[in-house]
C-alpha positions as CSV (number, residue, x, y, z in Angstrom):
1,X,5.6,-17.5,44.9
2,X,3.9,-17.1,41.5
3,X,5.0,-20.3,38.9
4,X,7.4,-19.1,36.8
5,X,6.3,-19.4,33.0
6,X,8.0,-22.1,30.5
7,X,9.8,-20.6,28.0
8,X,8.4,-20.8,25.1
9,X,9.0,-23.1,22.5
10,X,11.7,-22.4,19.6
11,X,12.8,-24.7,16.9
12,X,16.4,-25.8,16.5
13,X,16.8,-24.3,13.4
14,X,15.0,-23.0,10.2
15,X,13.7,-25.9,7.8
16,X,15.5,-26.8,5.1
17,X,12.9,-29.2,3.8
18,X,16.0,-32.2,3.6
19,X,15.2,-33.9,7.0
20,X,13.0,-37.3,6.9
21,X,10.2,-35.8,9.3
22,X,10.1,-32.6,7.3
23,X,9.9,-34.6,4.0
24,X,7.2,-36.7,5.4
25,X,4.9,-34.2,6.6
26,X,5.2,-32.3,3.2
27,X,4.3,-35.5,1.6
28,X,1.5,-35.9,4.1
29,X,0.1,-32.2,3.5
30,X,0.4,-32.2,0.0
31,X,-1.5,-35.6,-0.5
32,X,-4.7,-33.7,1.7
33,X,-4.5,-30.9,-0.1
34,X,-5.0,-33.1,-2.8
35,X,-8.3,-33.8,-1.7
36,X,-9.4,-31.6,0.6
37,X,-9.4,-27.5,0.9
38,X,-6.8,-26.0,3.9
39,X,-9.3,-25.1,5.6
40,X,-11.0,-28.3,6.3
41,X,-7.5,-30.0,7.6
42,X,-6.0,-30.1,10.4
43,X,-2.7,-30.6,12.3
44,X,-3.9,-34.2,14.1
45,X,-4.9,-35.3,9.8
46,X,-1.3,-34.5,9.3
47,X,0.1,-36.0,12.0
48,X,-2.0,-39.3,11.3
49,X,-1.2,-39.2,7.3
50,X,2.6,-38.9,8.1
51,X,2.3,-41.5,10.7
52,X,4.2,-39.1,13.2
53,X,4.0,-38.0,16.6
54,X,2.5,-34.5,18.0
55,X,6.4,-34.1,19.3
56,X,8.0,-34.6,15.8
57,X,5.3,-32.3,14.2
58,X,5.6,-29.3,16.6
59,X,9.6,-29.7,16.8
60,X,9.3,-28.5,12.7
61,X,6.2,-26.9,12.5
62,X,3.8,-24.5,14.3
63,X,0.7,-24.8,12.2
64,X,-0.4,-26.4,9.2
65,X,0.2,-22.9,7.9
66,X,4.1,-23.1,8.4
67,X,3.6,-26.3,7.2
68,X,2.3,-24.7,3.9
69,X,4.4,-21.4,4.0
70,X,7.8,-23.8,4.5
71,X,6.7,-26.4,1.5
72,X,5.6,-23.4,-1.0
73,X,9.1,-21.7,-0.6
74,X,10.7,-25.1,-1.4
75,X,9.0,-25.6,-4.5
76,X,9.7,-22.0,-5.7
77,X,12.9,-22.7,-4.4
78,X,13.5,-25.2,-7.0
79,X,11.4,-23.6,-9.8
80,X,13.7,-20.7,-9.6
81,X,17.3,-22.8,-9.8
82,X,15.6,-24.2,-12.9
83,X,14.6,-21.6,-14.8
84,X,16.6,-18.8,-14.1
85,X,19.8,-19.8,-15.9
86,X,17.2,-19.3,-18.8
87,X,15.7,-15.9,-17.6
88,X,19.0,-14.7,-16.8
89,X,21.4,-15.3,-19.9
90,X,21.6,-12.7,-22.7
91,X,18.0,-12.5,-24.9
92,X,19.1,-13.0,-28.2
93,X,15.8,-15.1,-29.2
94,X,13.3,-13.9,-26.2
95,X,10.8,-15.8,-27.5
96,X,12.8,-18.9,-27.0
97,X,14.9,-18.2,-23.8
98,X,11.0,-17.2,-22.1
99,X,9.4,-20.9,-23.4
100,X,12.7,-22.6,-22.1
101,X,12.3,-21.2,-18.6
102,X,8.3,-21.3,-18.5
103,X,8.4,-24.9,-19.5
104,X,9.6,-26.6,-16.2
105,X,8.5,-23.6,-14.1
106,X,4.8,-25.0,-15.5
107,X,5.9,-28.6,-15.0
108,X,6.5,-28.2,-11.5
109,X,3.5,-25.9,-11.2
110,X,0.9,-28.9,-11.7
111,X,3.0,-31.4,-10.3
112,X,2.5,-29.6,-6.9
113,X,-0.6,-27.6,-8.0
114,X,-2.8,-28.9,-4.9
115,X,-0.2,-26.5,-2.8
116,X,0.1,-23.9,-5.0
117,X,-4.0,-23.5,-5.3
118,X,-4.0,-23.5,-1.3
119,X,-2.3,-20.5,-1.3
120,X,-3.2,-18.5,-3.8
121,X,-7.1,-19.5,-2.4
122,X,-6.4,-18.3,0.9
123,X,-3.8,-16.0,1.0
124,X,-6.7,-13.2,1.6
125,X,-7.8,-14.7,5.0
126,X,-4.4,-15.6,5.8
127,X,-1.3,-13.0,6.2
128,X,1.3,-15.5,6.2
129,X,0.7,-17.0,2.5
130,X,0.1,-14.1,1.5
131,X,3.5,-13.5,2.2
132,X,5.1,-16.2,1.1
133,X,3.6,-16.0,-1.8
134,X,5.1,-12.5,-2.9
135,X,8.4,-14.0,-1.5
136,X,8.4,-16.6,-3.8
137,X,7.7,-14.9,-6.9
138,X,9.9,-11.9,-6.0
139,X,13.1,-13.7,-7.5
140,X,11.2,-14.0,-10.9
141,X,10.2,-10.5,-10.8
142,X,13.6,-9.0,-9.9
143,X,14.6,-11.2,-13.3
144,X,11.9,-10.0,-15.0
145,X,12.7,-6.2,-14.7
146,X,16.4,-6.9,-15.1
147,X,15.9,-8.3,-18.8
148,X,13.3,-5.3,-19.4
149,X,15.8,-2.6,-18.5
150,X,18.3,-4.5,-20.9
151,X,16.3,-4.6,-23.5
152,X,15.3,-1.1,-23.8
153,X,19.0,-0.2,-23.0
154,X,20.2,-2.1,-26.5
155,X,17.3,-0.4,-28.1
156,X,15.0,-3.7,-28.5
157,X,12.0,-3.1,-26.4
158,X,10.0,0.7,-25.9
159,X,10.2,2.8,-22.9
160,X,7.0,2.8,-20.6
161,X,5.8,1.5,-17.4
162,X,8.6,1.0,-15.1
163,X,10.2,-2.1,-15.4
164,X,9.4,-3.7,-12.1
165,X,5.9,-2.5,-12.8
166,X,6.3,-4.8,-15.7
167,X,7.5,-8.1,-14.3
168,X,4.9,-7.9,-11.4
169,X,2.4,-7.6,-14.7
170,X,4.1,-10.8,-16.2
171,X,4.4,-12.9,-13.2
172,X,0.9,-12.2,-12.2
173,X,-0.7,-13.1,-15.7
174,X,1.4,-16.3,-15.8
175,X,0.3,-16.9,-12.3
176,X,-3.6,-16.6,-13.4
177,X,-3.1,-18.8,-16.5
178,X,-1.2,-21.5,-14.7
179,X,-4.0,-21.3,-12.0
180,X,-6.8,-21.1,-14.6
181,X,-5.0,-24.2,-16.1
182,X,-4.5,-26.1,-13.4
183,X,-8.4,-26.1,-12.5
184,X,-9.5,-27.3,-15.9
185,X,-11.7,-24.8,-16.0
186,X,-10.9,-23.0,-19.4
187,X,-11.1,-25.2,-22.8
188,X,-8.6,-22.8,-24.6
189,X,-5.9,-23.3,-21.5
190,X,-5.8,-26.8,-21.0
191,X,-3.5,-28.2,-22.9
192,X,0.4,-27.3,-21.7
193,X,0.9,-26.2,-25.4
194,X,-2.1,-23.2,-24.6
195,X,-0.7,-22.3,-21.5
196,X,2.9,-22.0,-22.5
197,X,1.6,-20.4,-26.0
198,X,-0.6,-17.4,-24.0
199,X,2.2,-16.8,-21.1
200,X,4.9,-16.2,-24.0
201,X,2.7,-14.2,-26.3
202,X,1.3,-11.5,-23.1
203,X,5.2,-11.5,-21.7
204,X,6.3,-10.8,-25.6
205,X,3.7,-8.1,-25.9
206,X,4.0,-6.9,-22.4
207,X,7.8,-6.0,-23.2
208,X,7.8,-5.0,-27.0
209,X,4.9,-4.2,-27.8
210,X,3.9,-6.9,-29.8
211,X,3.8,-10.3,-29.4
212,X,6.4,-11.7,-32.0
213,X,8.8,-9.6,-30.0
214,X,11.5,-7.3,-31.1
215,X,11.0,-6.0,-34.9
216,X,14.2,-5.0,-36.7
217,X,13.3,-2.5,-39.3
218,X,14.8,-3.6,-42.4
């Protein structure tokens, strides 16, 4: 009689990223990632940084890549609940409401950079952050193209490209400048100021036209 086969292994629920062994290996990942590319660590240098066992690693977590896919959707998680009351409300100064929801979006950006880098860096070789990635920033897009429709509905902003077309254009040139940024790598965007001054003026343009936004004839 042929062995029958163990089931295989399922976690007890989906992560919510509140539990002290989830929170610990976030911690743990995110300080190697600090460090060292995704590629180069593994499961046992999370394990050993966390100071947990295999068990308590594999009870949460399948790879470091869950490990990564789960912590990425908790930061967006959070970058979302505080900056969409912003992106959301009525646009009577865009200018304004788009530097009052960039400005912690960016803060939380580069203080969590190391795992946003990791997946932007390898969500080419790797399906899954590739799609957490465009689950993440879906939410800011959907925003995005809601405020675009509204404003050409009141007469504010130009027909054109579609409006979803549009916010994937805005959330992917914030996502290179915040990236370029966070690498140091470019004088003119290194500085918060630059980076929040360059996001608002291609988002202005991007929807109007023209970078100082809506123009009222007189």
């Amino acid at each position: 009689m042929k062995p029958v086969a163990p089931p295989p292994r399922r976690r007890p629920r989906a992560h919510t990223g509140d539990q002290a062994i989830e929170k610990a290996i976030f911690a743990a990942t995110e300080k190697l990632l600090a460090t060292t590319p995704l590629h180069e660590i593994s499961v046992a240098q999370i394990i050993a940084e966390a100071e947990l066992s295999r068990a308590s690693f594999y009870h949460y977590f399948s790879s470091k890549h869950d490990v990564v896919t789960a912590l990425m959707t908790t930061i967006f998680e959070d970058m979302f609940a505080e900056t969409h009351t912003e992106l959301e409300a009525e646009w009577t100064d865009p200018a304004a409401a788009l530097r009052a929801s960039l400005r912690p979006a960016m803060e939380l950006w580069f203080e969590h950079r190391a795992v946003i880098q990791a997946v932007l860096e390898n969500q080419h070789a790797v399906p899954d952050l590739a799609k957490v990635w465009s689950a993440v920033s879906e939410p800011f897009r959907a925003v995005l193209a809601m405020q675009v429709t509204q404003q050409r509905a009141a007469g504010r902003a130009p027909d054109g490209l579609p409006a979803e077309v549009l916010a994937a254009m805005m959330v992917s040139a914030a996502e290179r400048i915040f990236y370029v940024g966070s690498t140091g790598t470019d004088p003119k965007l290194r500085t918060a100021a630059q980076r929040l001054d360059a996001t608002v003026a291609i988002c202005m343009a991007a929807i109007y036209g023209d970078p100082r936004g809506p123009v009222v004839a007189s």
